[in-house]
C-alpha positions as CSV (number, residue, x, y, z in Angstrom):
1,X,-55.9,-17.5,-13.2
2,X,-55.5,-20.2,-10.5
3,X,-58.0,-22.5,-9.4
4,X,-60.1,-22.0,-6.4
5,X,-62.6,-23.9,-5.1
6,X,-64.9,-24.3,-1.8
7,X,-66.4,-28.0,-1.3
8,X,-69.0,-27.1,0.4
9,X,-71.0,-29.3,2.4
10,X,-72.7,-30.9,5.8
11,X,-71.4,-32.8,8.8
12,X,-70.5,-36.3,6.8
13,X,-71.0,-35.8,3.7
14,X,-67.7,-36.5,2.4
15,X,-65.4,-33.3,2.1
16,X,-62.3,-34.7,3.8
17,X,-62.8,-37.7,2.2
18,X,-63.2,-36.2,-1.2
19,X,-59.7,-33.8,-0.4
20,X,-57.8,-37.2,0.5
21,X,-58.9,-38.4,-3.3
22,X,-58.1,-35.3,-4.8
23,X,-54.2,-35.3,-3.2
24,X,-54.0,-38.6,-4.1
25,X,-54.8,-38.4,-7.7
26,X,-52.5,-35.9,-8.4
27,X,-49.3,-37.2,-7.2
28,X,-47.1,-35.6,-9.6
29,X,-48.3,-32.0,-8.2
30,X,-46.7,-30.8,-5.0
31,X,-49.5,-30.6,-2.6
32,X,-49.3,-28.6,0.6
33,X,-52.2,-28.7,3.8
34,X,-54.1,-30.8,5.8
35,X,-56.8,-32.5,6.6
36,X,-59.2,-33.2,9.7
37,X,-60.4,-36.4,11.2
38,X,-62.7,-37.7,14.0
39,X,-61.6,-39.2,16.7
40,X,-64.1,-41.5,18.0
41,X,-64.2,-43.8,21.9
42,X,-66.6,-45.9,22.1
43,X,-69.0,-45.3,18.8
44,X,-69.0,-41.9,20.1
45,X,-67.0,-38.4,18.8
46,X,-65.2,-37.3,21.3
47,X,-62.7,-34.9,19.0
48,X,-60.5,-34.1,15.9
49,X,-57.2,-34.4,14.7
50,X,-55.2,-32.3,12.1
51,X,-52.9,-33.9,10.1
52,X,-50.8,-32.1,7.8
53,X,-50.1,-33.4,4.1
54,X,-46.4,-34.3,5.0
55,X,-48.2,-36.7,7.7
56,X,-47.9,-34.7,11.3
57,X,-50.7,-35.1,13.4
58,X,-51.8,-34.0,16.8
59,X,-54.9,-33.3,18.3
60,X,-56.6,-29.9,17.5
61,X,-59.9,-30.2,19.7
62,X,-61.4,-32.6,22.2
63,X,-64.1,-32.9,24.7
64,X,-61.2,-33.2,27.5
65,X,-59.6,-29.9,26.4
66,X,-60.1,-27.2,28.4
67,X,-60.0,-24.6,26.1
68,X,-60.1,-21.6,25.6
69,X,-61.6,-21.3,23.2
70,X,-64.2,-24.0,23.4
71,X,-66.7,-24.9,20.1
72,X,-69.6,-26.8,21.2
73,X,-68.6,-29.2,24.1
74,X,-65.0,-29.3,22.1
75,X,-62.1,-27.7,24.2
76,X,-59.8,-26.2,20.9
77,X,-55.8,-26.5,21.2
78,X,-54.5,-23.5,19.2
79,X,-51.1,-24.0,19.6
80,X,-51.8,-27.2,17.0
81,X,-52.8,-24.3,14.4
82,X,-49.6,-22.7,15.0
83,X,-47.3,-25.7,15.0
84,X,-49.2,-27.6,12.3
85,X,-52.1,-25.6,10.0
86,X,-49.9,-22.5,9.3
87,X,-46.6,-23.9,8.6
88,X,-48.5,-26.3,6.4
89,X,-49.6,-23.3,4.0
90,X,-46.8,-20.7,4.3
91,X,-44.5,-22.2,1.8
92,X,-47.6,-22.3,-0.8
93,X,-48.4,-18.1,-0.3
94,X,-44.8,-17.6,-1.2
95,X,-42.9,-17.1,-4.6
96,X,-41.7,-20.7,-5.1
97,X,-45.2,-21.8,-4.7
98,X,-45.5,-22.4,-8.6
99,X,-47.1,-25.6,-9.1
100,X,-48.5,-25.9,-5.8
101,X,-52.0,-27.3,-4.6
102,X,-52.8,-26.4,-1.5
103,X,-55.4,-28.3,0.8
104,X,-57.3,-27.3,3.5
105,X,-59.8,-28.7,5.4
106,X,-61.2,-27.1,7.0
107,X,-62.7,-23.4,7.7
108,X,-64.6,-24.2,10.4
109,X,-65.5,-22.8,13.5
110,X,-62.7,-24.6,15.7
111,X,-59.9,-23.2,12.8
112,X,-61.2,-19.7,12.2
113,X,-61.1,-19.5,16.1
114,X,-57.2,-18.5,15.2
115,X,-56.7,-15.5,13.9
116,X,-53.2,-16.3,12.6
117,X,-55.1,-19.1,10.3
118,X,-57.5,-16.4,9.1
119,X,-55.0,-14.1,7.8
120,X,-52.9,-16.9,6.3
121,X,-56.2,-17.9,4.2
122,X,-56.8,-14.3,3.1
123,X,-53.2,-14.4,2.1
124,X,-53.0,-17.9,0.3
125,X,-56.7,-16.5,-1.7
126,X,-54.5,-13.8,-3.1
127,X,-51.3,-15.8,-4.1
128,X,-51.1,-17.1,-7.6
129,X,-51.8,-20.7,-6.8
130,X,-55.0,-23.2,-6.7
131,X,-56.4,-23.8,-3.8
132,X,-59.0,-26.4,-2.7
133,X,-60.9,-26.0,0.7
134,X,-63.7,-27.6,2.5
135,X,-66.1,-25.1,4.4
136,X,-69.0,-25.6,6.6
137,X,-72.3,-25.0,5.2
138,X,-73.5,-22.6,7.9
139,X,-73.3,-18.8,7.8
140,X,-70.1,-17.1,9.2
141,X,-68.9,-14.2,8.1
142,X,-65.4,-15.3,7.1
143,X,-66.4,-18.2,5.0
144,X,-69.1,-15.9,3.5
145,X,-67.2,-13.4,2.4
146,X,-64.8,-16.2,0.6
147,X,-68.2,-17.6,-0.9
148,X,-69.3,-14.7,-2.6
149,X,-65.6,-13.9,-4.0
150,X,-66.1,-14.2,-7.9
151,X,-62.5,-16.1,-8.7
152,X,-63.6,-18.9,-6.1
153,X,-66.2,-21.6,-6.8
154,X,-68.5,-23.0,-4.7
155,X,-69.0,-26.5,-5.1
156,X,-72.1,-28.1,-2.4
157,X,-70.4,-31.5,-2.0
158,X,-73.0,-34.6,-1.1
159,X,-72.4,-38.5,-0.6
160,X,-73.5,-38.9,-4.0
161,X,-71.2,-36.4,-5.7
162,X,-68.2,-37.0,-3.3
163,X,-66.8,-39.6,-5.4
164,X,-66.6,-38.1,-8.9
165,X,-65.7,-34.6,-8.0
166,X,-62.2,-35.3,-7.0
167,X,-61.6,-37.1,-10.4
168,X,-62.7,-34.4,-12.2
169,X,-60.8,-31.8,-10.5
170,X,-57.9,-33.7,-10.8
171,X,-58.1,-33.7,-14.4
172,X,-59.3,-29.8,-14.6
173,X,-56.0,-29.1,-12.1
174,X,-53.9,-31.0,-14.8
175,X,-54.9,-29.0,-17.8
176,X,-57.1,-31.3,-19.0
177,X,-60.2,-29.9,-19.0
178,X,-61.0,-26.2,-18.3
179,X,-65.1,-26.7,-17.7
180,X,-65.7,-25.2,-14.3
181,X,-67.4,-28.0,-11.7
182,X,-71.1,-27.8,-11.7
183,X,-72.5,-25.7,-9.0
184,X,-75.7,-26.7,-8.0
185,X,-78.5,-25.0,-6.6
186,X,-78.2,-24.8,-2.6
187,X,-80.2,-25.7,-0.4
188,X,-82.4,-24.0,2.0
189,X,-82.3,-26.6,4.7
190,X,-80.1,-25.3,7.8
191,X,-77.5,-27.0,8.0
192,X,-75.9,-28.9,11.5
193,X,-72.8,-27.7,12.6
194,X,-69.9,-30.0,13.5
């Protein structure tokens, strides 16, 4: 049964960070995805970029997009999902994906906004392969309906766990060791949306 696992976690407290160990520790894997960043003027967040695994980046939302669709004061470029996210996970849904890892981070709000993405998660959940995501910690239906699947793991990620987790996946993803991450008890505290 393939590995699948939600880091799941607040504004900051590591999950990108944590996926960028993870890739990098298993370097004999072929690893498919990307990752989000800030991008920051000034001291002050004024988007995010997607890069893709292979290392193609462009800007997926920022505060001088116009949208549609907008999330929060963040104008959301689609076509960056198209040309960039999707691409980045087709190969893995397919039937020379064995071996594959694929990364994503993350399903959030600006992401799910595309539908294509949506459906190309649903289908990567189903494919044979392991699959490591980062989610946001507030309610959505989407991302809830992943978190209660019983083949994926929910793992709350935290600046004090952000560091070992990757390690130990690594090694689990490798064959060796077959424990399951811990899953601790989540919290009740609402979390803040990006």
């Amino acid at each position: 049964m393939p590995t699948r696992i939600l880091f799941e976690g607040r504004p900051g407290s590591g999950k990108t960070t944590a996926l960028r160990q993870l890739a990098e520790l298993l370097p004999a894997r072929t690893a498919t995805g990307f990752t989000t960043e800030e991008i920051r003027q000034s001291g002050h967040r004024v988007g995010f970029a997607l890069e893709t695994l292979a290392g193609r980046r462009e800007v997926l939302a920022h505060v001088d997009l116009p949208g549609p669709p907008r999330v929060g004061k963040y104008g959301v470029d689609l076509g960056v999902m198209e040309r960039l996210a999707l691409p980045s996970l087709r190969p893995a849904a397919s039937a020379e994906a064995t071996g594959r890892l694929v990364i994503i981070d993350e399903l959030g709000r600006m992401e799910l906004a595309s539908e294509a993405f949506r459906d190309a998660v649903i289908t990567l959940f189903a494919a044979d392969i392991d699959a490591v995501a980062t989610v946001h910690a507030d309610h959505d239906p989407f991302t809830d309906a992943l978190k209660r699947r019983a083949d994926i793991e929910v793992v709350h990620l935290t600046p004090a766990n952000r560091d070992s987790l990757p390690e130990k996946l690594a090694a689990r993803l490798q064959g060796r060791a077959s424990r399951p991450l811990r899953r601790p008890e989540r919290s009740r505290v609402p979390a803040r949306s990006r």
